[in-house]
C-alpha positions in Angstrom: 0.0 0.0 0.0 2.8 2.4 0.7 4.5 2.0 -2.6 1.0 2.4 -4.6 1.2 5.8 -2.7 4.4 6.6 -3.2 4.4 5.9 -6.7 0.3 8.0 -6.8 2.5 11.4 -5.1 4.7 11.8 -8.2 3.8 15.0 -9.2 3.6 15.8 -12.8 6.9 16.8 -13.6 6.7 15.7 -17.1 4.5 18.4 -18.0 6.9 21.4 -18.1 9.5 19.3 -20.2 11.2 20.4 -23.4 12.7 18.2 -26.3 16.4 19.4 -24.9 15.4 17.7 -21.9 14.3 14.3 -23.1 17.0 14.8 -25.5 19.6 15.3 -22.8 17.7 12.6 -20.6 18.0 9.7 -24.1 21.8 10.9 -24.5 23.0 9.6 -20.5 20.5 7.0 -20.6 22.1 5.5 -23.7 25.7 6.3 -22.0 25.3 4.0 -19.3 23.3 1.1 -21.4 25.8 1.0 -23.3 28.6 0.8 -20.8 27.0 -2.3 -19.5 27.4 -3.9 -23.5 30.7 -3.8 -24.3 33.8 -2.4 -21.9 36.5 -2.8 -25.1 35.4 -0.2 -27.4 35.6 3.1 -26.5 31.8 5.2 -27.3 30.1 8.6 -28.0 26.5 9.5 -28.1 24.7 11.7 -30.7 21.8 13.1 -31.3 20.4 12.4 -35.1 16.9 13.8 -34.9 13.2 14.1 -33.7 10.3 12.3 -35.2 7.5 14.7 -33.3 4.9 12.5 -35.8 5.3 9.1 -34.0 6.8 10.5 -31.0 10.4 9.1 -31.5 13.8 10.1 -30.6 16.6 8.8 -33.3 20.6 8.3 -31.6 23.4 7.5 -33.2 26.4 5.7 -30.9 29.8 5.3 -32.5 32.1 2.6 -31.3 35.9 2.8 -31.5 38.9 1.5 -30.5 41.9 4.3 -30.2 45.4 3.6 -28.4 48.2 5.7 -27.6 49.9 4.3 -30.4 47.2 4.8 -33.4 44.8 7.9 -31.4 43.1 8.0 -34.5 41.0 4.5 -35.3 41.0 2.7 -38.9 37.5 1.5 -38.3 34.4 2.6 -36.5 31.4 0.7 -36.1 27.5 2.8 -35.5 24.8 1.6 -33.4 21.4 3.2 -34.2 19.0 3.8 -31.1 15.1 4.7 -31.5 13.4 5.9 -28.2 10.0 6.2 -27.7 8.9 9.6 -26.4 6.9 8.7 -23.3 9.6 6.4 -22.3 12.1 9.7 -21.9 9.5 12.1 -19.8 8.8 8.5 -17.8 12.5 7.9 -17.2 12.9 11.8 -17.2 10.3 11.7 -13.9 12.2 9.3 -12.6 15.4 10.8 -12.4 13.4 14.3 -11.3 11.8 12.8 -8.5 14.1 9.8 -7.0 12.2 7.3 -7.8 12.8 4.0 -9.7 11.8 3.6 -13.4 9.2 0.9 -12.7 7.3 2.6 -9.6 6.7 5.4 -11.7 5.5 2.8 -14.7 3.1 1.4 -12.6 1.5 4.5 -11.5 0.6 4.6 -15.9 -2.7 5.1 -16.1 -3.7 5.3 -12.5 -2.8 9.0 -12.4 -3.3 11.2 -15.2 -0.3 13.6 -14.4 1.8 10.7 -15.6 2.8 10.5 -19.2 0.4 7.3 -20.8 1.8 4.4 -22.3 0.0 4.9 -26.0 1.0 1.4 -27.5 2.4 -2.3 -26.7 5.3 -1.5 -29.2 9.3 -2.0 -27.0 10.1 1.2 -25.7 14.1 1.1 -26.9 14.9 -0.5 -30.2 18.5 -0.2 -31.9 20.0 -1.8 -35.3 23.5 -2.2 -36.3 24.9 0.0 -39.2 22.4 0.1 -42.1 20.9 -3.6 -40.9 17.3 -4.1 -41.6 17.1 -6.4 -38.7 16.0 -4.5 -35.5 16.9 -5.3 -31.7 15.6 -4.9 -28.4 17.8 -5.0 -25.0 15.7 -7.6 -23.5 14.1 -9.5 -26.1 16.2 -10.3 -29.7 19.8 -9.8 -28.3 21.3 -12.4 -26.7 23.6 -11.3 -23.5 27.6 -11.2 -24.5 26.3 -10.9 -28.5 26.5 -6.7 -28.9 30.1 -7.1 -28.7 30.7 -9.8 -31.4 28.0 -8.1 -33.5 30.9 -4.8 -33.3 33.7 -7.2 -33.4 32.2 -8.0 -36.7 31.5 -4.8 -38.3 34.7 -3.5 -37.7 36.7 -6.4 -38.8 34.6 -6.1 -42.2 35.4 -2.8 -42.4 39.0 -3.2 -42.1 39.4 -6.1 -44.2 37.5 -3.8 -46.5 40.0 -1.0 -45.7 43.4 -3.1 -46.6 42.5 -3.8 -49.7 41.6 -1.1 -51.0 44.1 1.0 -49.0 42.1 4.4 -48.5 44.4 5.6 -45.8 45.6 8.8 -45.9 48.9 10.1 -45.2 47.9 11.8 -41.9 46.1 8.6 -40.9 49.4 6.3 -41.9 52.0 8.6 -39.8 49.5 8.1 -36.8 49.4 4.7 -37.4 52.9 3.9 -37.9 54.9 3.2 -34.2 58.0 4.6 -36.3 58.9 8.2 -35.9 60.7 9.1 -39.1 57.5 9.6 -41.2 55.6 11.5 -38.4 59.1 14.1 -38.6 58.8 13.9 -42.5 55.2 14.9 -42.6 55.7 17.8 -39.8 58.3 19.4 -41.6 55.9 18.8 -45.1 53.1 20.4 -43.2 55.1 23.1 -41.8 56.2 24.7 -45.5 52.5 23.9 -46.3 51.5 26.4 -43.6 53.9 28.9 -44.7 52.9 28.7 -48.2 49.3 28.8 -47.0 49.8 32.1 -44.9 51.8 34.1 -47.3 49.1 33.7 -49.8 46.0 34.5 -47.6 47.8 37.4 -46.9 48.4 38.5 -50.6 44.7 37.5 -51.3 43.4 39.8 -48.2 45.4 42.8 -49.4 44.2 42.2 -52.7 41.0 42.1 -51.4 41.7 45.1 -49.2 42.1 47.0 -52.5 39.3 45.9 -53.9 36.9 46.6 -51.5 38.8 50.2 -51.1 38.3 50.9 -54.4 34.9 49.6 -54.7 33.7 51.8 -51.8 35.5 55.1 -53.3 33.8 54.1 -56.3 30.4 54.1 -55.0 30.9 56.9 -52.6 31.5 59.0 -55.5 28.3 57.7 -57.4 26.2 58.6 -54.2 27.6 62.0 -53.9 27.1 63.1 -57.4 22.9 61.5 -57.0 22.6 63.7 -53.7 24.3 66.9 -56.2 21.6 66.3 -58.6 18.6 65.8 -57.0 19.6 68.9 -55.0 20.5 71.1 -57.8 17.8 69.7 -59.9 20.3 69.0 -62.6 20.8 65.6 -64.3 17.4 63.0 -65.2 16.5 60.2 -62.8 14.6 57.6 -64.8 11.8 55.9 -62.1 14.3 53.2 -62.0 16.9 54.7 -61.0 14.9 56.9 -58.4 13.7 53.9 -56.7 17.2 52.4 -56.3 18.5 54.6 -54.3 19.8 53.0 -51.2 17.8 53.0 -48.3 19.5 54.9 -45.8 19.3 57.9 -48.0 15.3 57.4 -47.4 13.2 58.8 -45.0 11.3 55.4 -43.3 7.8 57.1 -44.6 9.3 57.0 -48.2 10.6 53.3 -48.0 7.1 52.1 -46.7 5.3 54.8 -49.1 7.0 52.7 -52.1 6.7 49.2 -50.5 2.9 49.7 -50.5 2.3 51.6 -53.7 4.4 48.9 -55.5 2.2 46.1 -54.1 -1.2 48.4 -55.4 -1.5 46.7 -58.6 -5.0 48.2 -59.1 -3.2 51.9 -57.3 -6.5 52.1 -55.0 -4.2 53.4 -52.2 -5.4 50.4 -50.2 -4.5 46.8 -49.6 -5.7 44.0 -47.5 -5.0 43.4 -43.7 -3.0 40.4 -45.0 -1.1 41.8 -48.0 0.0 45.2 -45.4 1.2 42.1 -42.6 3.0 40.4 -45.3 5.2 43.1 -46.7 5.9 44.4 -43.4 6.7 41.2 -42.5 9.2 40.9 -45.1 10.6 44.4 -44.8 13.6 44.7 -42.7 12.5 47.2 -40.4 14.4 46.1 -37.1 11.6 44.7 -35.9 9.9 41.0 -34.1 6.9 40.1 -35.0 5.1 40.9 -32.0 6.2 44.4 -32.3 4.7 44.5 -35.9 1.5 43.4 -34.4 1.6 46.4 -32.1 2.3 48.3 -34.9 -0.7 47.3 -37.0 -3.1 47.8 -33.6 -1.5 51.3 -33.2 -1.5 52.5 -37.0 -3.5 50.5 -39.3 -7.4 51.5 -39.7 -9.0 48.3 -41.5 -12.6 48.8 -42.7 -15.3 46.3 -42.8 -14.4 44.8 -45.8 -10.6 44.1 -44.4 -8.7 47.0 -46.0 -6.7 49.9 -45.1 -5.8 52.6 -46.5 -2.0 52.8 -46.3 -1.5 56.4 -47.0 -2.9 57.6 -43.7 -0.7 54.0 -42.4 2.2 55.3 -43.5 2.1 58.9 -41.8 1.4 57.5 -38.4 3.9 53.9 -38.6 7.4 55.6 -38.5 7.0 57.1 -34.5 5.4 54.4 -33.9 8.5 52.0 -35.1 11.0 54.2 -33.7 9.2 54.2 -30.1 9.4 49.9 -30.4 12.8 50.0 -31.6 13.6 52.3 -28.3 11.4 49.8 -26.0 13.0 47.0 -27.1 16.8 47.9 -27.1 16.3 49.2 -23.7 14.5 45.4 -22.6 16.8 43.9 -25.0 18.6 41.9 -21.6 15.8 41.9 -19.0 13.6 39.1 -20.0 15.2 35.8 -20.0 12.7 33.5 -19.3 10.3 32.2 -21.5 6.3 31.1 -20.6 4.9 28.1 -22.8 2.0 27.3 -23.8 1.3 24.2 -21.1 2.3 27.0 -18.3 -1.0 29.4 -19.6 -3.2 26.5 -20.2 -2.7 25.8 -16.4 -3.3 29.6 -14.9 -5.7 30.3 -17.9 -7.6 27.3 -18.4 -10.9 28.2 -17.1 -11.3 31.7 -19.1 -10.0 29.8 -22.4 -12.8 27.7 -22.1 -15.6 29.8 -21.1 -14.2 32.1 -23.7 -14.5 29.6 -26.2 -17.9 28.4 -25.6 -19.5 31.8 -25.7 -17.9 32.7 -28.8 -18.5 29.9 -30.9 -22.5 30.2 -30.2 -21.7 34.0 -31.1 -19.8 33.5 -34.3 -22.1 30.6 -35.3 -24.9 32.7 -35.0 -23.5 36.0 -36.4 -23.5 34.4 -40.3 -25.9 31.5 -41.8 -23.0 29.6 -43.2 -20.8 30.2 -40.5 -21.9 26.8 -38.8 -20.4 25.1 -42.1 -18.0 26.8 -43.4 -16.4 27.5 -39.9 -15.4 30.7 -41.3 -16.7 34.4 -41.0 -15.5 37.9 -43.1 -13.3 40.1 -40.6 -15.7 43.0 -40.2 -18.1 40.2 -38.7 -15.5 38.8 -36.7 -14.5 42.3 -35.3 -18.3 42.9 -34.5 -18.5 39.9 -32.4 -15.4 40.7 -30.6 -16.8 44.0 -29.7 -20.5 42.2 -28.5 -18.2 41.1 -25.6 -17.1 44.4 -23.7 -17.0 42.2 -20.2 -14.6 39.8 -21.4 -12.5 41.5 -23.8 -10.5 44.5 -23.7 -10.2 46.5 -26.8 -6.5 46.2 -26.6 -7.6 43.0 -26.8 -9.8 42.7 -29.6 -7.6 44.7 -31.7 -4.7 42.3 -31.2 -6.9 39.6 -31.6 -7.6 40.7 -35.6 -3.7 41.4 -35.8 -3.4 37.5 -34.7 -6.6 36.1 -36.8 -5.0 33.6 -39.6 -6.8 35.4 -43.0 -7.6 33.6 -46.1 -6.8 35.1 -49.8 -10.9 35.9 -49.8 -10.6 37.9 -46.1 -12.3 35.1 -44.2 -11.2 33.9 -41.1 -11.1 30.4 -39.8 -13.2 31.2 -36.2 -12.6 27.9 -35.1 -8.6 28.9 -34.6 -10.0 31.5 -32.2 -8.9 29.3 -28.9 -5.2 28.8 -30.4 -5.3 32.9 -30.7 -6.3 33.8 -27.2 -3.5 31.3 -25.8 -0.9 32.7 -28.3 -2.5 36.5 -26.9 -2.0 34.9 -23.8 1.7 33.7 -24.1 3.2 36.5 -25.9 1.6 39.1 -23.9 4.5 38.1 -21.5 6.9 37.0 -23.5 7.3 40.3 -25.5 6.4 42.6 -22.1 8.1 45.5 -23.1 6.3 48.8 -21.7 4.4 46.3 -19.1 7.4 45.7 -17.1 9.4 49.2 -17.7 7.5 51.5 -15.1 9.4 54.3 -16.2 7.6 53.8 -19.8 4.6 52.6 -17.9 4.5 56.1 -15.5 4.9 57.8 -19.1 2.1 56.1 -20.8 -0.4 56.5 -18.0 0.3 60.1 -17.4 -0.1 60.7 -21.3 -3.7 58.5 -21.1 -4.8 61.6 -18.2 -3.5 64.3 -20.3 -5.3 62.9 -23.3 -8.5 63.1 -20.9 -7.7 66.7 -19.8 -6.6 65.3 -16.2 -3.3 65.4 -13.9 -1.8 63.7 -11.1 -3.3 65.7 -8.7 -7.0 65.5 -10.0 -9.5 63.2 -9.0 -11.9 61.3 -11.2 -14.6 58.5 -10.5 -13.8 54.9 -10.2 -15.8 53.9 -13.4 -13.6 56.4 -15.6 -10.4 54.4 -14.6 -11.3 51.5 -17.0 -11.7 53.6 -20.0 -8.0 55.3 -19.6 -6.3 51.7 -19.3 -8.4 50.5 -22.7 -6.7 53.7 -24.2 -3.2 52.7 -23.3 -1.2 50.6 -25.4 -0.9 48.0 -22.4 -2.0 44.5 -23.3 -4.5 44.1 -20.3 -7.3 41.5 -20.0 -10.7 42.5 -18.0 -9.4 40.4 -15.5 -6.6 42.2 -15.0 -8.6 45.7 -15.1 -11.1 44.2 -12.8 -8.1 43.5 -10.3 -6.0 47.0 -10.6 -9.5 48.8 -10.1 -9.9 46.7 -7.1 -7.0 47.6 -5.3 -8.3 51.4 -5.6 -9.5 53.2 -2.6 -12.2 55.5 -2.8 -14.3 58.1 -1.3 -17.7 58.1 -0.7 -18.7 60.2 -3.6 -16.7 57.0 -5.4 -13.9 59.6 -7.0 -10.2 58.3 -6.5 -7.1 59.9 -6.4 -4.9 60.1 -9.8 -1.8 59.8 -8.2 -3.2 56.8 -6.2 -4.3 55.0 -9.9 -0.7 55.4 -10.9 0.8 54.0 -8.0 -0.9 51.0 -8.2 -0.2 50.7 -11.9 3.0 50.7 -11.8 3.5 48.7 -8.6 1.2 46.1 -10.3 1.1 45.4 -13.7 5.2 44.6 -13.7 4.5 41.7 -11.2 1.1 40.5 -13.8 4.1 40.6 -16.5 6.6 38.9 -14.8 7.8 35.4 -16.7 9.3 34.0 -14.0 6.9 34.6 -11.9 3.8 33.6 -13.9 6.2 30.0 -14.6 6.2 29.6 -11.1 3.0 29.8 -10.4 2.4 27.4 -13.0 4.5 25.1 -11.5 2.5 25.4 -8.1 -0.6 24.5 -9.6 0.7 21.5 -11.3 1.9 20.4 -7.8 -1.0 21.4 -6.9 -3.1 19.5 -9.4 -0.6 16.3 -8.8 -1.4 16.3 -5.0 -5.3 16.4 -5.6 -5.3 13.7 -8.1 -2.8 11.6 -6.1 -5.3 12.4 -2.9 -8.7 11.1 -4.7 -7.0 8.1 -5.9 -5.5 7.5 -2.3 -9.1 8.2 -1.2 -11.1 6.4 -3.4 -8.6 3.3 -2.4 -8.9 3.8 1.2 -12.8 3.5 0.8 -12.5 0.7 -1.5 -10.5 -1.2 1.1 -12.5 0.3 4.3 -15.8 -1.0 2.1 -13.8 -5.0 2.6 -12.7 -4.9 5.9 -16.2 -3.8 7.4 -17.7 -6.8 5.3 -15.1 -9.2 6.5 -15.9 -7.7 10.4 -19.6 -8.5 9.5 -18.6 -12.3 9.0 -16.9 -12.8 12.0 -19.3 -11.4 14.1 -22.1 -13.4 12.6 -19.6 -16.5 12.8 -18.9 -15.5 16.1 -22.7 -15.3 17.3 -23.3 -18.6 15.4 -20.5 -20.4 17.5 -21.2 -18.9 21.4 -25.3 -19.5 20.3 -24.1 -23.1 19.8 -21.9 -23.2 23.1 -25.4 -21.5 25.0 -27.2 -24.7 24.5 -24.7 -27.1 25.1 -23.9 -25.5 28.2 -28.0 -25.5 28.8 -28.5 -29.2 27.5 -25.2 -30.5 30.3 -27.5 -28.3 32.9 -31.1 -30.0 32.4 -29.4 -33.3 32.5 -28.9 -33.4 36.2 -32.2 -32.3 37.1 -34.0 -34.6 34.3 -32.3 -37.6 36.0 -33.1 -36.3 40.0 -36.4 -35.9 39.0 -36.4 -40.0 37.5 -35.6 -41.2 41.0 -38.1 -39.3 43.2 -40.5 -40.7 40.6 -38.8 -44.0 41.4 -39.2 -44.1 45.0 -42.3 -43.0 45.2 -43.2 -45.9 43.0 -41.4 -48.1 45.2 -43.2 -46.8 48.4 -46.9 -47.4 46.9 -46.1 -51.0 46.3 -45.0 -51.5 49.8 -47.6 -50.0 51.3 -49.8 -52.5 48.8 -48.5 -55.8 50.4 -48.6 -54.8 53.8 -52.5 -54.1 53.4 -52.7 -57.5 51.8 
């Protein structure tokens, strides 16, 4: 009973893991497997690749056989290992948490924080060079034979070698116990290196030259251009105007000519997804979730999915420089990383609810929406919007940026729970003005100013919401809901400015935090393990409690059945006595009334 509990505790430590990991985990299992095999070859472990389709983990292990004499070996010999995947996070448990490889097996499939067992198939199975036949440790490998099967292989391959003699004059000089060759071939290798030297030196001044003149050359070119287009003298053919080099540009010029080269039909508008594409694709020193922010802060997309990139391209360059000065500043301050198992743990309840309101919204919002699964993106933005409880509009806006769009400018709803997790995990992965309460001081005071307020005024608790849905912060109504709780009030319900931004700034870092946030993920797994591991204890201690009090029924009634049994023995020996006194009185009375018979005759 102690060891099912034991083995029930493990808490689910496989749940956090990452390929490296496993991969790491595969690499020193293998090590010491292999020691066990064979102690005459010397061995190395590499990785080959991941199969994330079936779940496997390909190894390669080359065997060799070096000496002090010949360090370099004439013939190695290549083992191919194929792990199954929940065999690593099982074995990776085991090593987390102390215990052995087969308690946590057996708790398979009576905890559900334990990675499952998904087929019958051997966990471990290797082959020998490019053999068809495959082994497994236990089963199709006789003990002793992995060495004879290497033996083998690299006798082949030197017998193979001699014949054709394919070693090189490096490899002879190492393999040779005589000396005079390795002296021969330093000495060769020596001039070589001198020879070698002098002319990568000629060849980099040649180069040096080159590039010199090449640069003068150009510099020249670039200077005459700028005299032109100054003096107004010279012609600049379209071409010629639109290859000038970038730096020379102003950034609304670049993007002006970007977009007006992709207007075919010269509209002056394009689709949400041909404006993400090119900015995608543009080198603008930017990530991607920066170019998201930069859609939600500049582009204006109309019902039908378009924007109009002229007004786009006045209002995108302050807004790129401001990201490019956010993130060099947070360029070294977040290190960690939150995954996607770590928010489906802290947000699991609000995806889901999320989820199942929505779909009855977008299925409802379009006939052919419950078919097709798809909806236009002025619908989708409309049933964002129906939602002002549960979505912020920082929210919804980045939620279009994030909505995967077709060529016809329909959106797959159905994606919309992989879009709030990714919301979700980025959010705090790319916290850049979150965490910075300088920048976040600066953005909240410029939301009051917009609004016509201070630090010293005072405005009523409802107003509050509205200025953090103006910001540029990434905040959920949850989060609102929580930084407006923390406000303290009057009676007449106004609060304090200077209060609001306190709290602010003392909060939302903390929301933002990656580490934090992981570890809190990692408490609710524990958590989540304990519980499960709890119930399962329970449910056997009432399974076993249910036995016992039916086995304590038996022996009572047993028990009662044997002393009712003893009861009448004990009341049978007792009548005895008195059945047979009461025989003789009868007796002598008998006796006495035939006496007194004969003496009357």
């Amino acid at each position: 009973m102690e060891t099912v509990k034991e083995a029930l505790a493990i808490p689910r430590l496989t749940l956090l893991a990452s390929a490296d990991s496993l991969v790491q985990t595969g690499r020193t299992y293998l090590a010491d497997l292999v020691k066990n095999y064979t102690s005459k070859y010397e061995y190395s472990v590499q990785f080959v690749e991941r199969n994330p389709a079936d779940d496997l983990f390909l190894f390669r292990v080359t065997f060799s056989s070096p000496t002090p004499e010949k360090p370099v070996p004439e013939a190695e010999a290549h083992v191919h290992f194929q792990l199954k995947g929940w065999f690593l996070k099982n074995l990776r448990t085991s090593q987390l948490t102390g215990r052995d490889l087969q308690d946590v097996e057996a708790a398979v499939g009576k905890s559900p924080l334990i990675a499952e067992k998904p087929d019958k198939e051997p966990p471990i199975v290797f082959w020998f060079e490019s053999q068809n036949l495959k082994h497994t440790p236990e089963r199709t490998l006789a003990p002793g034979k992995f060495q004879r099967w290497i033996d083998r292989i690299v006798q082949d391959k030197l017998r193979l070698r001699r014949q054709n003699t394919m070693r090189t004059a490096f490899e002879i000089s190492r393999m040779n116990v005589d000396g005079a060759p390795i002296a021969q071939l330093l000495h060769e290798q020596k001039i070589a290196c001198i020879l070698d030297e002098k002319s990568a030196e000629y060849e980099a001044q040649s180069n040096a030259r080159r590039e010199a003149l090449t640069a003068a050359a150009t510099e020249a070119a670039r200077q005459k251009e700028r005299e032109a287009r100054q003096s107004g003298r010279g012609i600049l053919t379209p071409r010629m105007l639109f290859e000038v080099p970038q730096e020379d540009l102003p950034l609304e010029q670049v993007l002006e000519k970007v977009f007006h080269a992709a207007d075919e039909d010269k509209e002056g508008k394009l689709s949400h997804k041909e404006v993400a594409d090119l900015l995608l694709a543009s080198p603008l020193g930017l990530q991607r979730w920066d170019l998201l922010l930069l859609l939600a802060a500049a582009a204006h997309e109309d019902r039908q999915g378009y924007i109009r990139y002229q007004d786009f391209v006045q209002q995108a360059p302050g807004v790129i420089r401001t990201l490019r000065e956010r993130r060099k500043v947070s360029a070294s301050t977040n290190q960690c990383h939150v995954t996607d198992e770590a928010v489906q743990l802290c947000y699991r309840d609000e995806l889901e609810d999320s989820w199942r309101i929505m779909r009855d919204i977008f299925e409802a919002a379009d006939p052919s929406a419950a078919t097709t699964g798809k909806l236009p993106r002025g619908l989708l933005l409309d049933c964002l919007r129906s939602r002002p409880e549960r979505f912020s509009s920082m929210e919804v806006t980045l939620l279009m940026q994030l909505a995967p769009t077709g060529d016809n400018g329909c959106v797959a709803f159905h994606s919309f729970p992989s879009m709030l997790r990714i919301l979700r995990r980025e959010s705090i992965n790319n916290a850049v003005l979150e965490t910075d309460k300088n920048a976040l001081r600066e953005e909240i005071l410029l939301a009051l100013h917009k609004m016509g307020c201070s630090e010293e005024s005072c405005l009523p608790l409802w107003l509050f919401r509205e200025i953090l849905g103006s910001t540029q912060l990434c905040l959920s109504r949850m989060q609102m809901h929580a930084l407006l709780c923390m406000l303290v009030f009057d009676r007449f319900g106004l609060v304090h400015c200077a209060q609001f931004v306190e709290v602010v700034c003392a909060v939302v870092p903390q929301l933002f935090d990656c580490s934090a946030f992981m570890a809190r993920a990692e408490n609710i797994a524990k958590e989540a393990a304990d519980a499960a591991a709890r119930a399962e204890i329970e449910e056997l201690q009432g399974l076993t409690g249910g036995k016992s009090r039916r086995k304590q029924s038996t022996k009572e009634n047993e028990t009662y059945k044997v002393d009712g049994l003893d009861d009448s023995e004990q009341v049978r020996k007792m009548e005895m006595p008195k059945r047979q006194k009461h025989s003789t009185e009868k007796g002598k009375k008998a006796f006495r009334r035939q006496d007194a018979r004969a003496s009357r005759i």
